[in-house]
N, CA, C and O atoms as a GROMACS GRO file, in nm:
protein
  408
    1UNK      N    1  -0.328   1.457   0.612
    1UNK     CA    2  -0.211   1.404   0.546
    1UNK      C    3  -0.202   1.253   0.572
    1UNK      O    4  -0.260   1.205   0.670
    2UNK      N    5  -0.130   1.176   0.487
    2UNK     CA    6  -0.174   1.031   0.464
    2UNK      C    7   0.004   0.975   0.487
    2UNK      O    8   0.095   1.017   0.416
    3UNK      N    9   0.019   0.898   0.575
    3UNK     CA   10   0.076   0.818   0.604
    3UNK      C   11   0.109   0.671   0.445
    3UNK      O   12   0.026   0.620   0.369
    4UNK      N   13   0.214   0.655   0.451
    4UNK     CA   14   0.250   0.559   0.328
    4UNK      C   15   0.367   0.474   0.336
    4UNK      O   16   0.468   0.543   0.324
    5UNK      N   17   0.393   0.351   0.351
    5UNK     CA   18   0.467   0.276   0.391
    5UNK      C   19   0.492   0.212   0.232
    5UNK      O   20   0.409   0.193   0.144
    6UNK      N   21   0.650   0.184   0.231
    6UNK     CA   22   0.705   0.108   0.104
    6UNK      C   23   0.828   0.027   0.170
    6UNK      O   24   0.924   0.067   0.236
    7UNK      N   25   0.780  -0.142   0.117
    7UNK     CA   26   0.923  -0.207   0.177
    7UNK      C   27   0.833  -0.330   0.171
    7UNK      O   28   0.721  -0.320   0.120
    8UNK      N   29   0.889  -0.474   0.235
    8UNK     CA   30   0.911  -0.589   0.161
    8UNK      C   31   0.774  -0.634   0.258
    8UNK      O   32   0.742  -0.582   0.365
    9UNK      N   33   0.691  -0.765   0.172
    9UNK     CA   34   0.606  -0.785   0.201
    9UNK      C   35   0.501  -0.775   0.328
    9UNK      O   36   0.389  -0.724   0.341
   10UNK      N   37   0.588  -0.845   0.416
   10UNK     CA   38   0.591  -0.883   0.598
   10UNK      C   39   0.598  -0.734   0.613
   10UNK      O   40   0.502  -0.701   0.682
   11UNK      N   41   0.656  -0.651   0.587
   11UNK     CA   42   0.640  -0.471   0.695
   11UNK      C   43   0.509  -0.457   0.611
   11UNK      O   44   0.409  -0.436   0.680
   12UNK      N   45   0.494  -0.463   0.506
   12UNK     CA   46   0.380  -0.360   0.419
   12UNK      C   47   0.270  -0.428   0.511
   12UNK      O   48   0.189  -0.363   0.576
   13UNK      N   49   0.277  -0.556   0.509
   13UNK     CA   50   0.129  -0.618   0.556
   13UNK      C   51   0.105  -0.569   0.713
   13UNK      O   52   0.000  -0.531   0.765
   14UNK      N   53   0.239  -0.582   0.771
   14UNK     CA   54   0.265  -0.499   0.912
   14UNK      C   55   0.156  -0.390   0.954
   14UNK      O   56   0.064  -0.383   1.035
   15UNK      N   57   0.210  -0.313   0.862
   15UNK     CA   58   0.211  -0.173   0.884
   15UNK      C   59  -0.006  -0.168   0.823
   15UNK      O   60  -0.099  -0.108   0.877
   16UNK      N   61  -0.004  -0.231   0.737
   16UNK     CA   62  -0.143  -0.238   0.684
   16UNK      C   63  -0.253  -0.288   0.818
   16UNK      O   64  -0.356  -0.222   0.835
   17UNK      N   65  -0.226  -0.391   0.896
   17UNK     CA   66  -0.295  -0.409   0.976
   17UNK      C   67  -0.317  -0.372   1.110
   17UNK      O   68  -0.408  -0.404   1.186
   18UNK      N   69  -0.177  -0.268   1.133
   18UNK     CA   70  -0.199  -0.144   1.214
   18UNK      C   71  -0.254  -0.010   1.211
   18UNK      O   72  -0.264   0.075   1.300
   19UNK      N   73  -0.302  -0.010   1.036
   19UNK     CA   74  -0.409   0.110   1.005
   19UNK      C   75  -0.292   0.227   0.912
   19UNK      O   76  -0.290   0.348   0.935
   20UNK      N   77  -0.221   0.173   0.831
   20UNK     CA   78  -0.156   0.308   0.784
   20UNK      C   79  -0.271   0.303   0.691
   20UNK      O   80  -0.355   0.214   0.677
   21UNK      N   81  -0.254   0.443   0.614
   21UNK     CA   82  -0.327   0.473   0.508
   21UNK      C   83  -0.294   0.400   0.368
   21UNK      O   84  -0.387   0.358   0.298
   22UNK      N   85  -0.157   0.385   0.329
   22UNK     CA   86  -0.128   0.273   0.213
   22UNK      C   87  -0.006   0.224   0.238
   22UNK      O   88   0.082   0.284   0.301
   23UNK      N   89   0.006   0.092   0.178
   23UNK     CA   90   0.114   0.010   0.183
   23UNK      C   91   0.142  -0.035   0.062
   23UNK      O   92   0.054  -0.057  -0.021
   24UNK      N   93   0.285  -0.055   0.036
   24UNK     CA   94   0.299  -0.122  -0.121
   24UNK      C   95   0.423  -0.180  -0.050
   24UNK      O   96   0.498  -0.132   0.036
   25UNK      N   97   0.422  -0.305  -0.114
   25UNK     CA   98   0.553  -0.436  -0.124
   25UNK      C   99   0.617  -0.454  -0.244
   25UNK      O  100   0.560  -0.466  -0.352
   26UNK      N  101   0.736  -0.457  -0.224
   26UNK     CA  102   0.808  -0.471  -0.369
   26UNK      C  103   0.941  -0.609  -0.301
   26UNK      O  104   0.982  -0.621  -0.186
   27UNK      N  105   0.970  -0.681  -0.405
   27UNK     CA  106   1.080  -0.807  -0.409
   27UNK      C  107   1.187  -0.746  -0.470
   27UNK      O  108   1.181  -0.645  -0.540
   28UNK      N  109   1.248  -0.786  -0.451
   28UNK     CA  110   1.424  -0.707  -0.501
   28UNK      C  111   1.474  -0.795  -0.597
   28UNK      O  112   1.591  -0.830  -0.590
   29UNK      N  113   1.380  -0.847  -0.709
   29UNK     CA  114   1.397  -0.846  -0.873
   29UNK      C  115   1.463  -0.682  -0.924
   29UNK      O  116   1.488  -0.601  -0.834
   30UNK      N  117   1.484  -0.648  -1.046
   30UNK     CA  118   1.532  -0.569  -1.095
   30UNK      C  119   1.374  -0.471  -1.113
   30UNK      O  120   1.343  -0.356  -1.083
   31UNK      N  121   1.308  -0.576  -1.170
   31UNK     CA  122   1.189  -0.482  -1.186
   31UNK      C  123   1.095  -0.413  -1.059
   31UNK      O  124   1.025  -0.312  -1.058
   32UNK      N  125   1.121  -0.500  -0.968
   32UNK     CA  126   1.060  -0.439  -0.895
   32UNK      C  127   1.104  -0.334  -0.812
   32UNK      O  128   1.034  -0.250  -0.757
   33UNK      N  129   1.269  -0.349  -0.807
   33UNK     CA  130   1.306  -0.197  -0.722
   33UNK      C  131   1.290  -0.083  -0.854
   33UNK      O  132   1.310   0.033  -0.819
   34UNK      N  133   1.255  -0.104  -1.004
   34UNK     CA  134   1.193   0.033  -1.055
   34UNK      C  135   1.088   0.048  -1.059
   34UNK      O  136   1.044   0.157  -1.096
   35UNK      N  137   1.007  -0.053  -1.022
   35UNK     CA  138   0.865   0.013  -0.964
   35UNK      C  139   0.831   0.082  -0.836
   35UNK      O  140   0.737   0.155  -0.802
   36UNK      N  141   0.961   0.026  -0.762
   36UNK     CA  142   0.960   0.070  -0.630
   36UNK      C  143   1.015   0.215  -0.641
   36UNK      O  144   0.943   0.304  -0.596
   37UNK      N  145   1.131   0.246  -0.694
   37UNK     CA  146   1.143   0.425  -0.766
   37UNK      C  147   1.067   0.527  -0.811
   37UNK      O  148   1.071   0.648  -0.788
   38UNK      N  149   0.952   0.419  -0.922
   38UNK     CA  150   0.830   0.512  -0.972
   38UNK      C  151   0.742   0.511  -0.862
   38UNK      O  152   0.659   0.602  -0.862
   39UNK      N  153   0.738   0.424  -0.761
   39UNK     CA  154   0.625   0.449  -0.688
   39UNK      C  155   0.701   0.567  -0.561
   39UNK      O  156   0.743   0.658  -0.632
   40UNK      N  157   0.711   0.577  -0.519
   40UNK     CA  158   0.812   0.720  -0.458
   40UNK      C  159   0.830   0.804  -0.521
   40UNK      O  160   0.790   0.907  -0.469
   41UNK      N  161   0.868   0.816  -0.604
   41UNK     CA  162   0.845   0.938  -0.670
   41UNK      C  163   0.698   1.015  -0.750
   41UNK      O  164   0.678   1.130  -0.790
   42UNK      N  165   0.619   0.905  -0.749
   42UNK     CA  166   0.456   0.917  -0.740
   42UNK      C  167   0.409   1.000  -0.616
   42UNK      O  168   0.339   1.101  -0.605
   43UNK      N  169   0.476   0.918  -0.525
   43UNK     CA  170   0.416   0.953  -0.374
   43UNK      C  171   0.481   1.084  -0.341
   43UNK      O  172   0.405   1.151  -0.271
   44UNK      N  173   0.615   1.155  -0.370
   44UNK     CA  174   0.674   1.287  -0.333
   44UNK      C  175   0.579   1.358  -0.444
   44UNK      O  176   0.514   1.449  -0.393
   45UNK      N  177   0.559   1.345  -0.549
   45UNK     CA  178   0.396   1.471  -0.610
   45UNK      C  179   0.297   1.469  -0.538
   45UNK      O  180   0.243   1.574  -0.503
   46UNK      N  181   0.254   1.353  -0.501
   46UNK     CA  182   0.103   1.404  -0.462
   46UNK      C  183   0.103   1.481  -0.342
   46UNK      O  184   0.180   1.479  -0.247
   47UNK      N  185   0.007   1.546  -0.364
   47UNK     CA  186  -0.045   1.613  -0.162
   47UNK      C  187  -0.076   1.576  -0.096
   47UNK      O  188  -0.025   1.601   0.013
   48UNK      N  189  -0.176   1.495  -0.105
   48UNK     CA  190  -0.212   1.414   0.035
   48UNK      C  191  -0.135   1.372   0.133
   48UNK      O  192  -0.174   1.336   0.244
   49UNK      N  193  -0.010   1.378   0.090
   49UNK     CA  194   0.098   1.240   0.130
   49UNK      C  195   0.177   1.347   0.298
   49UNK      O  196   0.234   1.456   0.286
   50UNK      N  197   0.164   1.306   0.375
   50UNK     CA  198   0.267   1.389   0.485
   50UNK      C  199   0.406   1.328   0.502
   50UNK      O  200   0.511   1.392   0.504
   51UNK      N  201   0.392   1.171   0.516
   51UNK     CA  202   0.530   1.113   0.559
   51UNK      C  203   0.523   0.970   0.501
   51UNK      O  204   0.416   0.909   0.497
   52UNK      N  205   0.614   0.928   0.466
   52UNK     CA  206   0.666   0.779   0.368
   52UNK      C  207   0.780   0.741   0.464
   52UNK      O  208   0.879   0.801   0.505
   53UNK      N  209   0.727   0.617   0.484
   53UNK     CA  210   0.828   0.522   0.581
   53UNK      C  211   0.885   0.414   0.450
   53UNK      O  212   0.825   0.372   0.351
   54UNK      N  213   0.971   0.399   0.479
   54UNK     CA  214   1.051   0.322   0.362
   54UNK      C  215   1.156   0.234   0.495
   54UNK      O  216   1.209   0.275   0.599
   55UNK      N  217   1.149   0.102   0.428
   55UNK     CA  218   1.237   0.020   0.500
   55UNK      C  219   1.382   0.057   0.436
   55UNK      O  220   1.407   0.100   0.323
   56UNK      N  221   1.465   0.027   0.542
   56UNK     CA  222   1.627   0.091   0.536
   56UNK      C  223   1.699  -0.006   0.408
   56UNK      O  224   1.779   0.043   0.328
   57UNK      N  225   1.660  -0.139   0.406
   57UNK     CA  226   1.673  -0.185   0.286
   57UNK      C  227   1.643  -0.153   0.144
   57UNK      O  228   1.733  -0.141   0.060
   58UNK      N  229   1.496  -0.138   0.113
   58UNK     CA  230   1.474  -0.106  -0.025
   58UNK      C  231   1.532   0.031  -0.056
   58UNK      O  232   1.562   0.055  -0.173
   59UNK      N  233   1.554   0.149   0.065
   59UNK     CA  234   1.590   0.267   0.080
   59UNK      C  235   1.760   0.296   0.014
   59UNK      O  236   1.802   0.379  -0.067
   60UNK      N  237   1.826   0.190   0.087
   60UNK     CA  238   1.955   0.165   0.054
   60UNK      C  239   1.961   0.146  -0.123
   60UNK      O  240   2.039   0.205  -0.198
   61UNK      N  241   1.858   0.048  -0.161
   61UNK     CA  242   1.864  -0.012  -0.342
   61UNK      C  243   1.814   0.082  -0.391
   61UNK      O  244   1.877   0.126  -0.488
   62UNK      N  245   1.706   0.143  -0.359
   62UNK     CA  246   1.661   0.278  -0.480
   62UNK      C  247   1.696   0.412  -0.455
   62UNK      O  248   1.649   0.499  -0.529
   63UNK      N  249   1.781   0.446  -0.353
   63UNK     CA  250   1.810   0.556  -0.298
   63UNK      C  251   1.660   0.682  -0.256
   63UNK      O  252   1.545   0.664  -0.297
   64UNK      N  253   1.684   0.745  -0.209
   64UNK     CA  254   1.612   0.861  -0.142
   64UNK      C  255   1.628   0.992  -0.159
   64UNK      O  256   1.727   1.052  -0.116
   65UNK      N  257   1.524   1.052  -0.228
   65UNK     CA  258   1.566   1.187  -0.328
   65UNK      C  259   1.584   1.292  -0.203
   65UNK      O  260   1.538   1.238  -0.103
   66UNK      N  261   1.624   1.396  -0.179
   66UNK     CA  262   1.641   1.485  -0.113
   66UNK      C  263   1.534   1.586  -0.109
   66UNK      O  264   1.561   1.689  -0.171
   67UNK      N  265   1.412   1.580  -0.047
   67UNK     CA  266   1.318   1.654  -0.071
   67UNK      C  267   1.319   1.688   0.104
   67UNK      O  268   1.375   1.631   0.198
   68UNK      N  269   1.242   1.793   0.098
   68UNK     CA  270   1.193   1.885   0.259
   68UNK      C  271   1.022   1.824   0.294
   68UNK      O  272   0.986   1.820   0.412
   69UNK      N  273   0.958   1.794   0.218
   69UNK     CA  274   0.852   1.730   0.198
   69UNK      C  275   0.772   1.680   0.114
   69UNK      O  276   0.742   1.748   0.016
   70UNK      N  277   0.716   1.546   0.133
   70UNK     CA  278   0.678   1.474   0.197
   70UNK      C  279   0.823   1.407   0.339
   70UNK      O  280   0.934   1.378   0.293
   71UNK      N  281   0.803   1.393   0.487
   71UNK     CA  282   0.922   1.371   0.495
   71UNK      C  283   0.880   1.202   0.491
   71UNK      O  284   0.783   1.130   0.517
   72UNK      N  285   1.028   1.192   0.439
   72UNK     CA  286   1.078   1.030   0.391
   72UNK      C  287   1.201   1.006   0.541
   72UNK      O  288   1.307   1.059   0.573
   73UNK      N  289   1.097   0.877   0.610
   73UNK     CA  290   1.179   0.784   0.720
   73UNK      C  291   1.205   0.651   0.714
   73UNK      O  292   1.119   0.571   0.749
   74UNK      N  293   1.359   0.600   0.659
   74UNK     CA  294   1.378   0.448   0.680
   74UNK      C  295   1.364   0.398   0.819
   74UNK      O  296   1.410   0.431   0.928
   75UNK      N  297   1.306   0.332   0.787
   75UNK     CA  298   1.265   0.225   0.975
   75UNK      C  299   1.328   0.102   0.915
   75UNK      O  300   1.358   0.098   0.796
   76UNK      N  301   1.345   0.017   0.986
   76UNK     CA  302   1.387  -0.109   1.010
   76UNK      C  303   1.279  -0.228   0.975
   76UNK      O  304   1.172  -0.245   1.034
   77UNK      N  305   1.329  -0.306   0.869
   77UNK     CA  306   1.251  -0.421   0.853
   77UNK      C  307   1.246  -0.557   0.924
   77UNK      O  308   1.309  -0.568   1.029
   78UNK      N  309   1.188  -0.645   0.884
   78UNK     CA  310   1.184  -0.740   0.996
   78UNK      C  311   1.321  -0.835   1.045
   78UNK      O  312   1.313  -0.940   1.108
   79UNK      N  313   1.435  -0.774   1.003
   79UNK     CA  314   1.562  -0.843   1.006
   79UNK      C  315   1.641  -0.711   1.061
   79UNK      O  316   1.756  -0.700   1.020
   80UNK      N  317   1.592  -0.604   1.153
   80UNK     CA  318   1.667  -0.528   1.257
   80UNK      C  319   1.732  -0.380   1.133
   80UNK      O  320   1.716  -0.359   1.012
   81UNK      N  321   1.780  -0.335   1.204
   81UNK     CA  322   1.830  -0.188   1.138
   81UNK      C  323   1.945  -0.240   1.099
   81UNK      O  324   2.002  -0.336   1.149
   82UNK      N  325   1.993  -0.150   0.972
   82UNK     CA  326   2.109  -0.161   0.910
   82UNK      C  327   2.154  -0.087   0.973
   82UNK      O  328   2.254  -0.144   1.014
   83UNK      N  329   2.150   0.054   1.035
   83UNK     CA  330   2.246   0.098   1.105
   83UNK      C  331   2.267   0.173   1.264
   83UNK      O  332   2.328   0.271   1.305
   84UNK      N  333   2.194   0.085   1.315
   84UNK     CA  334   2.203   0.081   1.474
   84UNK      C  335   2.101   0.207   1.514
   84UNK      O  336   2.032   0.290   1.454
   85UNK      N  337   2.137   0.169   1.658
   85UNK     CA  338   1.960   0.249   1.704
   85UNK      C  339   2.017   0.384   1.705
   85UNK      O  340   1.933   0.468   1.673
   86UNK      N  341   2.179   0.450   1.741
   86UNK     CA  342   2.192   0.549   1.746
   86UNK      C  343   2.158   0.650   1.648
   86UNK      O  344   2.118   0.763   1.676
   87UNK      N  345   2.182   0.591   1.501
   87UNK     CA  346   2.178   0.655   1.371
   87UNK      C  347   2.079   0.667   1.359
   87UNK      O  348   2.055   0.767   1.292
   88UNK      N  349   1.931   0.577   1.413
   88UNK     CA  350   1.812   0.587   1.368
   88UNK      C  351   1.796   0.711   1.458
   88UNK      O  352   1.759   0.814   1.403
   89UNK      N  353   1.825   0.712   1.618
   89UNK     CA  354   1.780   0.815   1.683
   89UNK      C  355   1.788   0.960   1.611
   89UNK      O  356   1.698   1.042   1.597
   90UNK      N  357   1.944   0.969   1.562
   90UNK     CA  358   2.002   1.074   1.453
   90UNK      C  359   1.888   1.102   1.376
   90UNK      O  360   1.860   1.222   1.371
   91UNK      N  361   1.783   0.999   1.289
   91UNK     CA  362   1.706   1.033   1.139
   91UNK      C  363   1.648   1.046   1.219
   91UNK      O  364   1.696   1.124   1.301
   92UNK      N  365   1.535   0.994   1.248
   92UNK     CA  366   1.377   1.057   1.368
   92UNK      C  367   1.405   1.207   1.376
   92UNK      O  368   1.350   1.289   1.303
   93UNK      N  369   1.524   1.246   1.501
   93UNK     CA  370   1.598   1.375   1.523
   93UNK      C  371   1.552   1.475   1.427
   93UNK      O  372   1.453   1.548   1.438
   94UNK      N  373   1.649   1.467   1.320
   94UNK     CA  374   1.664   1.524   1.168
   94UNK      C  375   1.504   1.545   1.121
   94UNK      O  376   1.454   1.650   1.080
   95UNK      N  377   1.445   1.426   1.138
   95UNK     CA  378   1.339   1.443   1.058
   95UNK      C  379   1.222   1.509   1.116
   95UNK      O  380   1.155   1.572   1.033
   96UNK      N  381   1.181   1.511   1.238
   96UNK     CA  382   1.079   1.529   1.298
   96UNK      C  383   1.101   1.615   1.437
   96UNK      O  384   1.019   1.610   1.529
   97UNK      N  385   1.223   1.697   1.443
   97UNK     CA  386   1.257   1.737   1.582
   97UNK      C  387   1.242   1.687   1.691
   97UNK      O  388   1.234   1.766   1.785
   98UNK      N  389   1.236   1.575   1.713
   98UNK     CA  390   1.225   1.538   1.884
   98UNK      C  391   1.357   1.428   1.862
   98UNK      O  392   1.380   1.353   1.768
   99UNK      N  393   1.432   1.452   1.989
   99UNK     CA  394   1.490   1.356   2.019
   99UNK      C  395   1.422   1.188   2.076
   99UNK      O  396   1.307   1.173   2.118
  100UNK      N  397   1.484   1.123   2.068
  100UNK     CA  398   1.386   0.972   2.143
  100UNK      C  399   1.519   0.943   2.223
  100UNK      O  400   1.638   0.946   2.192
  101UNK      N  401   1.450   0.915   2.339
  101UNK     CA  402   1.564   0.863   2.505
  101UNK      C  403   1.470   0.765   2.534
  101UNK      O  404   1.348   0.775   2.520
  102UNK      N  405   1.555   0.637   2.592
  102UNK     CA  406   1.503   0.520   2.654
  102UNK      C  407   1.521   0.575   2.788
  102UNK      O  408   1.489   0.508   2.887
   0.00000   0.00000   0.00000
């Protein structure tokens, strides 16, 4: 299963030179958060796909369909979480059963 990251230039390239399997960058023109829609919803058909990290920003503009799998995780882009570390602990939680403790 293939790892897939979507969100603004600086994470995609991030995440690309730490070895995910694909990255796509989108600018928050009009057109590009509906490419950023079609491309997610590309990525929830295919199989290959196990988990899609989506920054909490573009996540917020194109919203996040309610699917059981592929699972879909907003992480934090390079300007910190929109909604604090507790809530993130909450999604991880939700998403992947393990709690995370510092």
């Amino acid at each position: 299963m293939k790892i897939v990251v979507l969100g603004d230039k600086d994470t995609a390239l991030g995440f690309r030179l730490a070895g995910v399997h694909e990255a796509y960058s989108f600018e928050e023109t009009t057109h590009e958060l509906e490419r950023a829609k079609n491309k997610l919803k590309e990525l929830i058909e295919r199989e290959d796909i196990g988990v899609i990290l989506i920054t909490e920003r573009l996540a917020q503009k194109i919203g996040i369909p309610d699917v059981t799998f592929p699972i879909i995780l907003p992480i934090p882009d390079k300007y910190g979480s929109l909604y604090g570390e507790e809530q993130l602990k909450e999604i991880v939680r939700k998403a992947i059963g393990v709690e995370i403790k510092r």
